[in-house]
DRENPA-666272 format. One record per residue (C-alpha): x, y, z; residue number from 1; residue in three letters. Coordinates in Angstrom, 2 decimals, always signed. Layout:
BEGIN
REC:px:py:pz:num:residuo
REC:X:Y:Z:NUM:ALA
...
***
This chain:
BEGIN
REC:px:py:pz:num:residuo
REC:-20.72:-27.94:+14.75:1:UNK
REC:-19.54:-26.12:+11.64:2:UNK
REC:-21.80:-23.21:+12.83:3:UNK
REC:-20.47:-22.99:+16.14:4:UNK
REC:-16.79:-22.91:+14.69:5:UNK
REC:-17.34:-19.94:+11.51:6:UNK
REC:-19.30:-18.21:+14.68:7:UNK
REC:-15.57:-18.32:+16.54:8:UNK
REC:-13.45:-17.59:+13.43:9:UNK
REC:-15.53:-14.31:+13.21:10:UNK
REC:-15.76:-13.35:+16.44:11:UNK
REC:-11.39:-14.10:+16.35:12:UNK
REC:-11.58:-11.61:+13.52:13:UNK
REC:-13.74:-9.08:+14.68:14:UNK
REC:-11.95:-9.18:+17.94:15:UNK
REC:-8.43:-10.05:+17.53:16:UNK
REC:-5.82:-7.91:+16.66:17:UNK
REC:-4.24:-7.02:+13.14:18:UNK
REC:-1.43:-10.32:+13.49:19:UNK
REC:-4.24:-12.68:+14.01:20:UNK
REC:-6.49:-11.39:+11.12:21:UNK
REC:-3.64:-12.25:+8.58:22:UNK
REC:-3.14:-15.03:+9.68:23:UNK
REC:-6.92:-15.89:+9.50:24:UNK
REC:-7.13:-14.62:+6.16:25:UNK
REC:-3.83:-17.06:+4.82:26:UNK
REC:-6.24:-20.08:+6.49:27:UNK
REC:-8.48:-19.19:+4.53:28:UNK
REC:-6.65:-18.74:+0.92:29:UNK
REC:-4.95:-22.34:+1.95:30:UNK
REC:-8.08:-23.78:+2.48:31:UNK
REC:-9.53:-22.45:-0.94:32:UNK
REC:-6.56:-23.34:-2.50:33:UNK
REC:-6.88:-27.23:-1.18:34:UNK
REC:-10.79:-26.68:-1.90:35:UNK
REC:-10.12:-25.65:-5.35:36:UNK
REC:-7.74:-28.71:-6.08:37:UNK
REC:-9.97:-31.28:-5.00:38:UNK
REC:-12.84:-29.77:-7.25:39:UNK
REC:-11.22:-28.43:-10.17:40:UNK
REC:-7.65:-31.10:-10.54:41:UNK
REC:-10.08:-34.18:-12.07:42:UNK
REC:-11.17:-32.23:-14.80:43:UNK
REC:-8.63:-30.72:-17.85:44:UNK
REC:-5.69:-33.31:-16.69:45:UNK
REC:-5.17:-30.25:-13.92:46:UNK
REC:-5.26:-27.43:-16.01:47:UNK
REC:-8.45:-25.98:-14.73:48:UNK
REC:-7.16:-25.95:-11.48:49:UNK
REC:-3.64:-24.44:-12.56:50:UNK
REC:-5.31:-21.99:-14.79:51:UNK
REC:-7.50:-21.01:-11.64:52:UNK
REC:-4.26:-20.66:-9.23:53:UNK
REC:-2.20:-19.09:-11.05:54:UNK
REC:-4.56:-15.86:-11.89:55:UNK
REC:-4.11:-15.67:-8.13:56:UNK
REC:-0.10:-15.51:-8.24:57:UNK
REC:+2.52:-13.25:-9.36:58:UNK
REC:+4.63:-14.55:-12.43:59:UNK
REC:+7.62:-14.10:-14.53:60:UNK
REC:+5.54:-13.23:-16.99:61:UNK
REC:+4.65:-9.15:-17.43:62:UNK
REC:+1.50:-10.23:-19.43:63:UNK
REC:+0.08:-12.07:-16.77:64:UNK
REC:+0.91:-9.24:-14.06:65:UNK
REC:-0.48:-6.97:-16.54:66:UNK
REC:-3.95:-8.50:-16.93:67:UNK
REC:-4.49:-9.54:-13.60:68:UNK
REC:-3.07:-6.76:-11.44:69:UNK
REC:-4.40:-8.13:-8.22:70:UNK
REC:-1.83:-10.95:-7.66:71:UNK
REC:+0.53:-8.50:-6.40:72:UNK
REC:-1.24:-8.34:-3.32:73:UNK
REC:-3.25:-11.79:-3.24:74:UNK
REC:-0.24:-14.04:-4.23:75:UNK
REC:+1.29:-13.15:-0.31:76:UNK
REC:-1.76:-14.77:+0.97:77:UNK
REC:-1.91:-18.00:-0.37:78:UNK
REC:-0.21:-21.23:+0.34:79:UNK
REC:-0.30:-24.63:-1.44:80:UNK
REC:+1.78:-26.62:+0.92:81:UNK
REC:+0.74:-27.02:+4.80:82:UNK
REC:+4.39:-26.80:+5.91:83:UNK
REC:+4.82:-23.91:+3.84:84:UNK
REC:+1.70:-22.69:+5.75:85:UNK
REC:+2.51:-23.39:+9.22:86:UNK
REC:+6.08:-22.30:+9.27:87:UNK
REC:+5.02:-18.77:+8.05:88:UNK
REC:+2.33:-18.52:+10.46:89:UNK
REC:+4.47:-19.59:+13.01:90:UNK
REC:+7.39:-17.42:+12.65:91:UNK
REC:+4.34:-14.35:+11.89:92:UNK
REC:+3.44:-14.69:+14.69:93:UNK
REC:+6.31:-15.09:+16.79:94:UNK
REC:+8.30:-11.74:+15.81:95:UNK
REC:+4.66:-10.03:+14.65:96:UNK
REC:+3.53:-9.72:+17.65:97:UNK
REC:+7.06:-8.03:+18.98:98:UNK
REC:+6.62:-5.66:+16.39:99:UNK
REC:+2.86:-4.99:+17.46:100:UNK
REC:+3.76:-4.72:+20.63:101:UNK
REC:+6.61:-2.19:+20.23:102:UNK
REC:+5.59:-0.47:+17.04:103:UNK
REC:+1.53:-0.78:+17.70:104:UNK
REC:-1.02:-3.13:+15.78:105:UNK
REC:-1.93:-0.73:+13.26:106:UNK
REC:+1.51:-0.88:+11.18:107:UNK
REC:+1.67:-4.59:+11.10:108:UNK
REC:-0.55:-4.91:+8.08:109:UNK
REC:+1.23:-1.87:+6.18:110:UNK
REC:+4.62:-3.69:+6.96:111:UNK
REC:+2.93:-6.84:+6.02:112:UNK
REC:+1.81:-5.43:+2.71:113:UNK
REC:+4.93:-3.13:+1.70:114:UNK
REC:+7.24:-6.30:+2.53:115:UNK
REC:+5.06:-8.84:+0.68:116:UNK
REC:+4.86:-6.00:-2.94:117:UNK
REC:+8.48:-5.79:-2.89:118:UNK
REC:+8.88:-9.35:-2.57:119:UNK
REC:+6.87:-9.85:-5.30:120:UNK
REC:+8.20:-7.15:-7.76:121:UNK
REC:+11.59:-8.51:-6.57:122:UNK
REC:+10.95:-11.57:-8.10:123:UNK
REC:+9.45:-10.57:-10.95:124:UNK
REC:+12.61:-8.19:-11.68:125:UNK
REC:+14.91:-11.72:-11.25:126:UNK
REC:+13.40:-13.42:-13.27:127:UNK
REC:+13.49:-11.67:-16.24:128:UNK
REC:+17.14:-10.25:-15.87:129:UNK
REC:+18.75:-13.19:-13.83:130:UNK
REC:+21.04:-15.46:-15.98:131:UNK
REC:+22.06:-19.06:-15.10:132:UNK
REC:+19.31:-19.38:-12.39:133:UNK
REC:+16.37:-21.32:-12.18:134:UNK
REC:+13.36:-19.83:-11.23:135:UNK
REC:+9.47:-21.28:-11.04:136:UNK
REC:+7.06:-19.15:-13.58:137:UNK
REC:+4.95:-18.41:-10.45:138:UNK
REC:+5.42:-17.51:-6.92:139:UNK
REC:+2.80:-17.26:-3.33:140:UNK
REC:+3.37:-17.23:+0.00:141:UNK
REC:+3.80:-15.15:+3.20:142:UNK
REC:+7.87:-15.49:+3.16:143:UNK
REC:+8.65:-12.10:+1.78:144:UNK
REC:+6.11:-10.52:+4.15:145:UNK
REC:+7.03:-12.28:+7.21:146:UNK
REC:+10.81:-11.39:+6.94:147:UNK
REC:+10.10:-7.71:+6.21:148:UNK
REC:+8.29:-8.19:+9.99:149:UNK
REC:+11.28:-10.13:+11.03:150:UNK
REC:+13.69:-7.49:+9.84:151:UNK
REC:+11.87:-4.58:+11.28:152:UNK
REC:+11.47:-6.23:+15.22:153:UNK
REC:+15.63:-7.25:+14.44:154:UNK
REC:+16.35:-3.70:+13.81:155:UNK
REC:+14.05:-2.16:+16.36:156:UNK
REC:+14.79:-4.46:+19.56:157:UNK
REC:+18.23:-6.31:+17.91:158:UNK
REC:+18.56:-7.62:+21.58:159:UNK
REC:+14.89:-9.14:+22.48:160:UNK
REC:+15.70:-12.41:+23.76:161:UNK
REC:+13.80:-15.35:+21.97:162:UNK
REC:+13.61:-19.25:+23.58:163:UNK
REC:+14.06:-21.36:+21.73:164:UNK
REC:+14.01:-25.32:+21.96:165:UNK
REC:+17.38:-26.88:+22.64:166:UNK
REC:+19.23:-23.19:+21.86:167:UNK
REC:+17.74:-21.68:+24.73:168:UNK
REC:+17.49:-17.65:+24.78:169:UNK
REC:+18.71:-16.36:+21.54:170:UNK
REC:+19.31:-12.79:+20.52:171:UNK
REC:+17.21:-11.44:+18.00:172:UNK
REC:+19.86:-10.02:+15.65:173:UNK
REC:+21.09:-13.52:+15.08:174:UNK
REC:+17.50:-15.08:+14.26:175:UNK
REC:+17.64:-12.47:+11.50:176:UNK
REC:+20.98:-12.96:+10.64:177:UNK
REC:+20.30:-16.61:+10.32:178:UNK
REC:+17.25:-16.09:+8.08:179:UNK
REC:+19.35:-13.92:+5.82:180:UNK
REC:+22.28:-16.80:+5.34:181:UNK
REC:+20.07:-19.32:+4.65:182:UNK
REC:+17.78:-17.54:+1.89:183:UNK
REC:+21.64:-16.47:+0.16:184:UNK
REC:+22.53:-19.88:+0.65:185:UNK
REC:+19.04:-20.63:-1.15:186:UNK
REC:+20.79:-18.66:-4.22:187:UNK
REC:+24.12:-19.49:-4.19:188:UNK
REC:+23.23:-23.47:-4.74:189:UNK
REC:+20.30:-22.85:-6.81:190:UNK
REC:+17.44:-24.52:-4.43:191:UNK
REC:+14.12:-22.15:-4.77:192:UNK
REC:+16.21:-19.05:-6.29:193:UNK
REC:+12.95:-16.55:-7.18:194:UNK
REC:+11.69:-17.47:-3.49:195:UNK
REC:+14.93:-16.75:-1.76:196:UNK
REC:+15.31:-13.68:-3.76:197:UNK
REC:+11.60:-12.72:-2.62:198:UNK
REC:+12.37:-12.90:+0.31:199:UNK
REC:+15.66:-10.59:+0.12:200:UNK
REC:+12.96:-8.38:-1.69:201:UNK
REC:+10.78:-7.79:+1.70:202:UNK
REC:+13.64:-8.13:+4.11:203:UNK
REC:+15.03:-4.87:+2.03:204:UNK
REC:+11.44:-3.29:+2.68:205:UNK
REC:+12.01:-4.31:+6.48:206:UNK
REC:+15.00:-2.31:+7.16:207:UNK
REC:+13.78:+0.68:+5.00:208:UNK
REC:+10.87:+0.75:+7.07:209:UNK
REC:+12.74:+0.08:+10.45:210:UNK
REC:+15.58:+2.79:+8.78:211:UNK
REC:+12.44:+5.73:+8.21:212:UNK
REC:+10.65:+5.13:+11.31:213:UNK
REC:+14.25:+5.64:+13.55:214:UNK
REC:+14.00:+9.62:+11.27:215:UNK
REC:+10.65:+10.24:+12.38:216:UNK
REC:+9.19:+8.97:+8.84:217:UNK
REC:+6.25:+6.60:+9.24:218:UNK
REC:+5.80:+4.82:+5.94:219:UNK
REC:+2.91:+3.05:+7.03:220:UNK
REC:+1.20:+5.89:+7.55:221:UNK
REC:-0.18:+6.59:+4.49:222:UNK
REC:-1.88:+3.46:+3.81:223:UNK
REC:-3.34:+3.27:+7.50:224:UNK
REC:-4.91:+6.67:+6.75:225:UNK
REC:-6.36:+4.89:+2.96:226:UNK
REC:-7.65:+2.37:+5.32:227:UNK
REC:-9.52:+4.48:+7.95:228:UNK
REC:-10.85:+7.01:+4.35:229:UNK
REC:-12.35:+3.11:+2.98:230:UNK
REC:-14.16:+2.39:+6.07:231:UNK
REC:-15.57:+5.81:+6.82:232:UNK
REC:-16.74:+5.85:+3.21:233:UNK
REC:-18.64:+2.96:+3.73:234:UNK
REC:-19.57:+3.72:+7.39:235:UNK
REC:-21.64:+6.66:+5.71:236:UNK
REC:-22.68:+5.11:+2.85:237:UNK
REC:-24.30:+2.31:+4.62:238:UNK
REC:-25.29:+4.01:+8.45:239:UNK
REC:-29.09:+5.57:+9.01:240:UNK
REC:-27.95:+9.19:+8.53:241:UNK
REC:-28.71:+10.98:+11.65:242:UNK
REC:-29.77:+14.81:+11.46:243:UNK
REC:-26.74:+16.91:+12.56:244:UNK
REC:-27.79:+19.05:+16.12:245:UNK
REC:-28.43:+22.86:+15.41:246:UNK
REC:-27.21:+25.89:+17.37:247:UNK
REC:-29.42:+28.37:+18.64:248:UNK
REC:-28.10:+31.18:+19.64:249:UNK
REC:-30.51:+33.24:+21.97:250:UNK
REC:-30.87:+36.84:+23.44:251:UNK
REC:-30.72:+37.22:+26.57:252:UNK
REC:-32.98:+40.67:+26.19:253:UNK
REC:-35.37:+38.82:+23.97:254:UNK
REC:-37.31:+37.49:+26.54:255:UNK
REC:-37.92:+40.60:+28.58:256:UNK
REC:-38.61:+42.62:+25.12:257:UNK
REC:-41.25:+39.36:+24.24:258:UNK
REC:-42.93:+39.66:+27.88:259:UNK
REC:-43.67:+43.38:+27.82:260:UNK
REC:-44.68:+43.40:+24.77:261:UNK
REC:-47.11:+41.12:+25.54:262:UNK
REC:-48.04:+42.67:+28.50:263:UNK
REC:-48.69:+45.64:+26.85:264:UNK
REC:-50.46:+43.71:+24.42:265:UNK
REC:-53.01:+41.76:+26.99:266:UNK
REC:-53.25:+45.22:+29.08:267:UNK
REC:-54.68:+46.68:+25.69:268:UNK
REC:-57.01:+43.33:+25.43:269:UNK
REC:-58.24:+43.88:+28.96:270:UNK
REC:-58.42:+47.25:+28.86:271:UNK
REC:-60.98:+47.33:+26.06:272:UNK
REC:-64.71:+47.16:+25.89:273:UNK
REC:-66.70:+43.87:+25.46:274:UNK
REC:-68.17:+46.29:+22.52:275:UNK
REC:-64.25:+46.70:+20.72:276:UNK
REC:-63.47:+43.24:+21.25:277:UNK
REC:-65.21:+40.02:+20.25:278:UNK
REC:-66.39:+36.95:+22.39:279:UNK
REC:-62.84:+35.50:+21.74:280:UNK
REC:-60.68:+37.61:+21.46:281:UNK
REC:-61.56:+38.73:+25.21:282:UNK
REC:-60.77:+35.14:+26.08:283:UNK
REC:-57.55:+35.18:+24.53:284:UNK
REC:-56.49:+38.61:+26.26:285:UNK
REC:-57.24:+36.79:+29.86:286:UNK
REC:-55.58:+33.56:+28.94:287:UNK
REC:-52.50:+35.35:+27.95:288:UNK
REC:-52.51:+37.62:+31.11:289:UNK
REC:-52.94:+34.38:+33.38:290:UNK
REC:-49.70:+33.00:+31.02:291:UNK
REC:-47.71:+35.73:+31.88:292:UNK
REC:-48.68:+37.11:+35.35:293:UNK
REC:-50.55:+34.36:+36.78:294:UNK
REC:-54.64:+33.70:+37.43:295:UNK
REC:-54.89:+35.85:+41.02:296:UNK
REC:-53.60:+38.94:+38.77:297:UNK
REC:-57.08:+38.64:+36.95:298:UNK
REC:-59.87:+41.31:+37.89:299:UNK
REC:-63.20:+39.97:+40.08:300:UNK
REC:-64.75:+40.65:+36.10:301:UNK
REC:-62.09:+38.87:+34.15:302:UNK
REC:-62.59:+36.09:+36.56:303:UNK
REC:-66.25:+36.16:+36.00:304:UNK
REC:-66.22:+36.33:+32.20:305:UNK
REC:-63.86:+33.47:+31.85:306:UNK
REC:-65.81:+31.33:+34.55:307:UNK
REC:-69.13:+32.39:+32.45:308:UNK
REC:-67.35:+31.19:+29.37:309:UNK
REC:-66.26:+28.12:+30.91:310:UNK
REC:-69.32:+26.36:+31.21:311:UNK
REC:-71.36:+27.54:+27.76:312:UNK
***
């Protein structure tokens, strides 16, 4: 059973497009997370686990950043909570796949990844010059990324209608707007300040995005063309190199020149006495006259020699 359903999950990612990949990949840093705490939480009254989670996370802390670079990019994939979880994923892919389908699959990730960073650094900037707010020494999750995704459909179709339960259809400019009240709301009474900032952070990246691509400046352009350098890198580095094809370039005189010359050549051949030329080399002078003019061009002699010489 557990066979059959890693076989699907890879054939999802290997198949599916760039929305469902993310989301594949936050599965799986939930599940390692939840893996890791059932393993790791017995032992060290739970530091072994924190210690193990939070190299994975962006914090308040520079030092931490500074030795473990990575968690600006793997702390937007992980998720402790399932709710936390599930209502990112949902809301991903709700308004990711509007922006896939208007913007095309290959800038979701980009957008995904610029939104999530400035999340991130957001945070990290607020929590070392805000005053008078409380904020956790660590942050994860998808929220920064998802409303940079959110932001840029809003601003690119501000009218797509959503349904949605008991509201019926529902502009998308509102669903945004609503998204941006509650996370200053978040602030203003103190409940999950870094995250709500965070999330400010890659709604900003949103609508710089949505703002560049409206002037003709595609700012996920750059890391799409990293992406496609990586894999060709390692396309060639691991592919059976195959030999390139080679141009020939021929003469179109060459051929007549090569024929008379050997014509010339096997006239000399035939022309000379058994006495000039040896047993062979008369053989070879008939067998490249047949070559090039054919066997009934041979003399009643030629014939005969070559028949003699056939059956010595």
């Amino acid at each position: 059973m557990f066979s059959s359903i890693w076989q699907d999950i890879k054939g999802y990612f290997s198949h599916g497009n760039m929305l469902t990949r993310i989301i594949l990949v936050n599965l799986g840093g939930f599940l390692m997370l939840l893996l890791a705490s059932l393993l790791l939480r017995p032992f060290g009254d739970g530091s072994m686990y924190s210690d193990f989670s939070h190299s994975l996370m962006i914090g308040a802390d520079w030092r931490h950043n500074l030795t473990h670079p990575w968690v600006f990019i793997t702390h937007m994939f992980l998720h402790e909570g399932f709710w936390h979880l599930l209502w990112n994923m949902l809301g991903l892919y709700w308004f990711g796949r509007i922006v896939g389908d208007l913007l095309g699959d290959r800038r979701v990730l980009p957008m995904y990844l610029l939104s999530g960073l400035a999340g991130g650094i957001v945070y990290f900037l607020m929590a070392n010059i805000g005053s008078g707010m409380v904020f956790g020494g660590f942050a994860l999750g998808a929220s920064a990324a998802f409303m940079g995704i959110l932001v840029v459909a809003g601003v690119t179709a501000p009218d797509y209608l959503i349904g949605l339960p008991l509201l019926g259809d529902v502009r998308l400019k509102f669903i945004v707007l609503f998204f941006l009240v509650l996370d200053l709301v978040g602030i203003s009474q103190g409940s999950n300040t870094g995250g709500s900032f965070g999330h400010l952070g890659g709604a900003g990246m949103g609508l710089l995005i949505a703002s560049q691509l409206r002037n003709g400046n595609d700012m996920t352009a750059p890391l799409n063309r990293m992406w496609d350098a990586i894999a060709s890198f390692f396309e060639n580095l691991f592919s059976p190199k195959r030999p390139k094809p080679k141009m020939a370039y021929r003469n179109p005189d060459l051929k007549k020149q090569t024929v008379g010359k050997a014509t010339r050549s096997s006239g000399r051949r035939a022309a000379s006495t058994p006495e000039d030329l040896s047993h062979q080399e008369q053989i070879d002078a008939i067998l490249d006259k047949i070559k090039l003019t054919g066997y009934e061009s041979l003399s009643a002699t030629e014939k005969e020699f070559l028949f003699n010489a056939s059956n010595k």
